[in-house]
C-alpha positions as semicolon CSV with decimal commas, in nm:
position;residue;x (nm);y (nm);z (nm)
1;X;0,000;0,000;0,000
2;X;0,286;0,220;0,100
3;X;0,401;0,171;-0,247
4;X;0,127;0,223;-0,460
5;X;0,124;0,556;-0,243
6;X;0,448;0,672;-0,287
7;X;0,366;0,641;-0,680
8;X;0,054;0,790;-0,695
9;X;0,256;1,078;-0,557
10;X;0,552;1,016;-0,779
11;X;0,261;1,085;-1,088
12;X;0,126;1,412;-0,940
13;X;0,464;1,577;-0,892
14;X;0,558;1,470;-1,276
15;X;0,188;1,603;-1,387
16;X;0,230;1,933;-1,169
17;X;0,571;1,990;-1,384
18;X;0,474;1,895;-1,697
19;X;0,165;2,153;-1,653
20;X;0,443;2,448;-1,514
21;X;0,668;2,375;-1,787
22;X;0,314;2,394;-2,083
23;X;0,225;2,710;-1,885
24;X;0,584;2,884;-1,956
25;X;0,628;2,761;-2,294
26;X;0,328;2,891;-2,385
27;X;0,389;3,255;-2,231
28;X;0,655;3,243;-2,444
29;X;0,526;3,136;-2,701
30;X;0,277;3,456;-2,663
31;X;0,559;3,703;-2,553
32;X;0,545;4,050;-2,780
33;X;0,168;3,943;-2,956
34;X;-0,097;4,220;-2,881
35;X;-0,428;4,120;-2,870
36;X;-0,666;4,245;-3,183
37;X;-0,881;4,462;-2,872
38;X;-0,572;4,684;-2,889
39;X;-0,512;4,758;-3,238
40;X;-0,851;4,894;-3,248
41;X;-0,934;5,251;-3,303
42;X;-1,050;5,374;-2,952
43;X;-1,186;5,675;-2,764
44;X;-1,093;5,495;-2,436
45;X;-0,753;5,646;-2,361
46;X;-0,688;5,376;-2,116
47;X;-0,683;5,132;-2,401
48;X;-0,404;5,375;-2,593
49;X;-0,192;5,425;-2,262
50;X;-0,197;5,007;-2,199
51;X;-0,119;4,929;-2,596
52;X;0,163;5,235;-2,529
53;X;0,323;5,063;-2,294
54;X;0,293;4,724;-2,465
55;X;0,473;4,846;-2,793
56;X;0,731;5,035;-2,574
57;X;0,834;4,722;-2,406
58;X;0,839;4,505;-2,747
59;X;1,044;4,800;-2,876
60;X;1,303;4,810;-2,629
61;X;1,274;5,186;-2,507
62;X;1,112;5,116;-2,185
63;X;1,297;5,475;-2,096
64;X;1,023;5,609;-2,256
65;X;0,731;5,472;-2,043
66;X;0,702;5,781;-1,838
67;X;0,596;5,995;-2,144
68;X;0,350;5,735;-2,207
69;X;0,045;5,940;-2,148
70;X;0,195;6,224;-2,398
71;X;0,235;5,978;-2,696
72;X;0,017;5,993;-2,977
73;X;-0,053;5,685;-3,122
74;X;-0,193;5,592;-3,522
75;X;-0,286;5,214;-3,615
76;X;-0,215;5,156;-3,980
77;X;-0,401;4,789;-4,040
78;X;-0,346;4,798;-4,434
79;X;0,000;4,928;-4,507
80;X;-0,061;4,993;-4,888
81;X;0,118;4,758;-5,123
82;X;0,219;4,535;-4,840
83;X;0,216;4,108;-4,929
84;X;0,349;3,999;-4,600
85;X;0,039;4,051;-4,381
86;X;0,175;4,340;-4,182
87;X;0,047;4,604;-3,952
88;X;0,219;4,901;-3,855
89;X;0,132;5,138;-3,528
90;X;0,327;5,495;-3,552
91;X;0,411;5,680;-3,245
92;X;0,459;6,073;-3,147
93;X;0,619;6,242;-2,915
94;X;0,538;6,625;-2,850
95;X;0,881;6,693;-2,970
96;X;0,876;6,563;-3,319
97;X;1,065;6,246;-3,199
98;X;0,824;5,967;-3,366
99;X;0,943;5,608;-3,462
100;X;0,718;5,299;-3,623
101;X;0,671;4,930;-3,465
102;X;0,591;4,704;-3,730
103;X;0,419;4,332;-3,632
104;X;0,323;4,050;-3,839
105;X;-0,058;3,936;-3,851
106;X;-0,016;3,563;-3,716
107;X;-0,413;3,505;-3,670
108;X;-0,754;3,712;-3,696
109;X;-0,650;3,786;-3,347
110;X;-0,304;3,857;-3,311
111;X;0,027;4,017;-3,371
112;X;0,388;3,943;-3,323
113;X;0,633;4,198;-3,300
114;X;0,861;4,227;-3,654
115;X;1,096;4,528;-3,560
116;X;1,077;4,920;-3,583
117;X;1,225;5,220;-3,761
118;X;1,375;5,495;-3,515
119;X;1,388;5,851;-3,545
120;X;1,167;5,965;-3,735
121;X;1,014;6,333;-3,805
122;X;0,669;6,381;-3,788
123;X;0,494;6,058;-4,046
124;X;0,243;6,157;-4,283
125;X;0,256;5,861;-4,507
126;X;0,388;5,530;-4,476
127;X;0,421;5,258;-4,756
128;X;0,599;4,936;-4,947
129;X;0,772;4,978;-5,237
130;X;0,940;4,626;-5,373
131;X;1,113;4,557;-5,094
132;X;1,202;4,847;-4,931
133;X;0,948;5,090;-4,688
134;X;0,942;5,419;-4,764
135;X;0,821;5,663;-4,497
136;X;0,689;6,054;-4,605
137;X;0,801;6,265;-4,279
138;X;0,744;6,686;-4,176
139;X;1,010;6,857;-4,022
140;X;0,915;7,177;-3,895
141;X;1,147;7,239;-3,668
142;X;1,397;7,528;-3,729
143;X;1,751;7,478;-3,816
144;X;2,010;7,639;-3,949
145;X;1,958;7,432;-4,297
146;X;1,614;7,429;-4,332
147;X;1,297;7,636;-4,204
148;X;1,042;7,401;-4,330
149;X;1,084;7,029;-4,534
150;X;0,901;6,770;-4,583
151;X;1,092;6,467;-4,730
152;X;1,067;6,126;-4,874
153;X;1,297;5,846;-4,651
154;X;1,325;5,471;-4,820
155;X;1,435;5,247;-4,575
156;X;1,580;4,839;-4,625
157;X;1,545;4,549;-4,440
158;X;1,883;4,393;-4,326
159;X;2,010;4,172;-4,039
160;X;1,645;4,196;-3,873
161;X;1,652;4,596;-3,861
162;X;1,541;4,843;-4,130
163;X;1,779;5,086;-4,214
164;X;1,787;5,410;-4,411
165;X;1,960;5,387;-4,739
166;X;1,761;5,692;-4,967
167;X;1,649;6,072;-4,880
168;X;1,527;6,332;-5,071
169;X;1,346;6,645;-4,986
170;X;0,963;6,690;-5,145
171;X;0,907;7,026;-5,027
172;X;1,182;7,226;-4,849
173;X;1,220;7,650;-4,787
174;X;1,600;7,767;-4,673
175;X;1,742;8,146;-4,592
176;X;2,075;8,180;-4,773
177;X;2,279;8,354;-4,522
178;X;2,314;8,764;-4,624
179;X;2,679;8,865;-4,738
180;X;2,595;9,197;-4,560
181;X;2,355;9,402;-4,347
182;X;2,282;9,561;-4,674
183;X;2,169;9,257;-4,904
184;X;1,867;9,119;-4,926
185;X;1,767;8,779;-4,756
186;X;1,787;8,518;-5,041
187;X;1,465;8,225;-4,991
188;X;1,548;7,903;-5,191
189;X;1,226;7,686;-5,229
190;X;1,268;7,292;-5,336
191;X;0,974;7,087;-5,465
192;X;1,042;6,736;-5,622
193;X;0,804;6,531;-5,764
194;X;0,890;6,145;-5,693
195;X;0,787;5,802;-5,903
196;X;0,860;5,448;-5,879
197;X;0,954;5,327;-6,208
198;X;0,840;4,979;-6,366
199;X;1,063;4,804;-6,522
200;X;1,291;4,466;-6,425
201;X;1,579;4,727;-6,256
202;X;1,409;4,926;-5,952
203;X;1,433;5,325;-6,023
204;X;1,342;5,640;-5,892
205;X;1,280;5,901;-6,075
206;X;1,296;6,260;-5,913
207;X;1,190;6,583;-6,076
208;X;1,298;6,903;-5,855
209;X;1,230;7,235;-5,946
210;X;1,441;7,520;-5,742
211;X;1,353;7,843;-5,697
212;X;1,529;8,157;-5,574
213;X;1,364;8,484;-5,431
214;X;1,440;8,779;-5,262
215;X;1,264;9,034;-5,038
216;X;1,059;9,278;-5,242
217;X;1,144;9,640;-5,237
218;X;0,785;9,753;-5,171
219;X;0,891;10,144;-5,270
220;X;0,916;9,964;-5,639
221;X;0,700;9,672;-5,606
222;X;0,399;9,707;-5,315
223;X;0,229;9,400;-5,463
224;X;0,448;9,126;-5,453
225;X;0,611;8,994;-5,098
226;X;0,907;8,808;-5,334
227;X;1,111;8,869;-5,630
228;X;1,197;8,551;-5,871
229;X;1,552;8,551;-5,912
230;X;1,624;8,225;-6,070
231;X;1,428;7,927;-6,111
232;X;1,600;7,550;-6,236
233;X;1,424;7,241;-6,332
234;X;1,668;6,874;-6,259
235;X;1,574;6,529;-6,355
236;X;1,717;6,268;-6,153
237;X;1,667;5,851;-6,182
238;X;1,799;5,664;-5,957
239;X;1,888;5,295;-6,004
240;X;1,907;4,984;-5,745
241;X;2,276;4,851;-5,610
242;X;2,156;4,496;-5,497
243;X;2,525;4,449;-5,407
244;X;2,603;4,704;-5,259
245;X;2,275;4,781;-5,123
246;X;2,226;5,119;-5,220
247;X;2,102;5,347;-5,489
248;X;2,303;5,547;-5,734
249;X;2,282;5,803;-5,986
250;X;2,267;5,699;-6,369
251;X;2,081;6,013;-6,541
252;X;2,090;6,351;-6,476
253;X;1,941;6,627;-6,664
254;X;1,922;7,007;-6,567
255;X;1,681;7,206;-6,739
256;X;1,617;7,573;-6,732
């Protein structure tokens, strides 16, 4: 009897294992998947703090936890011309520091964590291209470059991290620094136009038109706030390095 005791109790300490060691494996198994209650939009900002803090500890920058309630947060469920099943949840801080965690869609009900893209500017557009992600950002913070730009940033996917490997400005106003107290403040303006090309070698074509202006003498002109002083039109395609993982140069046309 004392054997068939000892056992029975033999059995229930190997069943009590075997059920911690399922129960672990499977919170592993679960470790850095949100639930689909989360990626909801929400009015609840309870629901936005708790999915905060849930992306900020997939994303590694638990230092930023106690800014949580400051972060604004944007749930992108159908990245456009995306064939991986991914979904994409950008997040702002006040300060124009913003960065994107990307997850894969493993089930009607959950995602796992894929990886992120770091400092960014303010997003306005997000998107796949081929393989790469290309990210439209605002920058309107003053520097000694640039007083406004919005740009274009193409980023590729390598040893589990995107990284930035293409930048150009869309939209971008500068001050050209005065020679003297006496000459007038020189504006330069930059507008590009930007298109994918088709075609088996991956190109980007960019169309930027330049413009210089100065301040208006309003004793000679009183309509006009700026003068034209010179105005350039440059084509630009860009072609695909899969070697070297980059893109380069092969056309470029100024125009007039």
């Amino acid at each position: 009897m004392k054997k068939i005791i000892n056992l029975l109790s033999l059995i229930l300490i190997i069943n009590i294992f075997i059920f911690i060691s399922l129960v672990f494996l499977n919170y592993n198994n679960t470790f850095n998947i949100l639930p689909i209650s989360y990626a909801k939009s929400s009015t609840d900002s309870n629901d936005n703090y708790n999915l905060i803090l849930d992306i900020l500890k997939d994303t590694n920058k638990n230092n930023l936890k106690k800014y949580a309630q400051y972060i604004d947060i944007t749930f992108i469920e159908h990245i456009k011309n995306d064939t991986t099943d991914k979904v994409a949840f950008t997040l702002s801080l006040p300060q124009q520091l913003s960065f994107v965690a990307i997850y894969n869609k493993i089930s009607e009900g959950k995602y796992e964590f894929y990886c992120t893209l770091d400092d960014l500017a303010t997003i306005d557009n997000l998107y796949f291209y081929n393989n790469f992600l290309v990210v439209e950002q605002t920058d309107s913070t003053s520097s000694t470059d640039f007083t406004r730009r919005k740009f274009l940033e193409i980023f590729y996917y390598k040893n589990d991290t995107y990284i930035s490997i293409f930048e150009k400005n869309l939209d971008s106003t500068k001050i050209i620094k005065k020679n003297s107290s006496k000459d007038s403040e020189i504006k330069e303006v930059e507008v590009s136009s930007i298109d994918f090309l088709n075609g088996e070698q991956t190109r980007i074509l960019c169309v930027t038109t330049t413009t210089k202006y100065k301040e208006n003498d309003y004793s000679l002109n009183p309509n006009n706030e700026l003068i034209e002083l010179d105005k350039k039109t440059n084509k630009t395609i860009y072609e695909w390095d899969e070697k070297n993982k980059n893109f380069y140069m092969v056309e470029n046309i100024n125009y007039k």
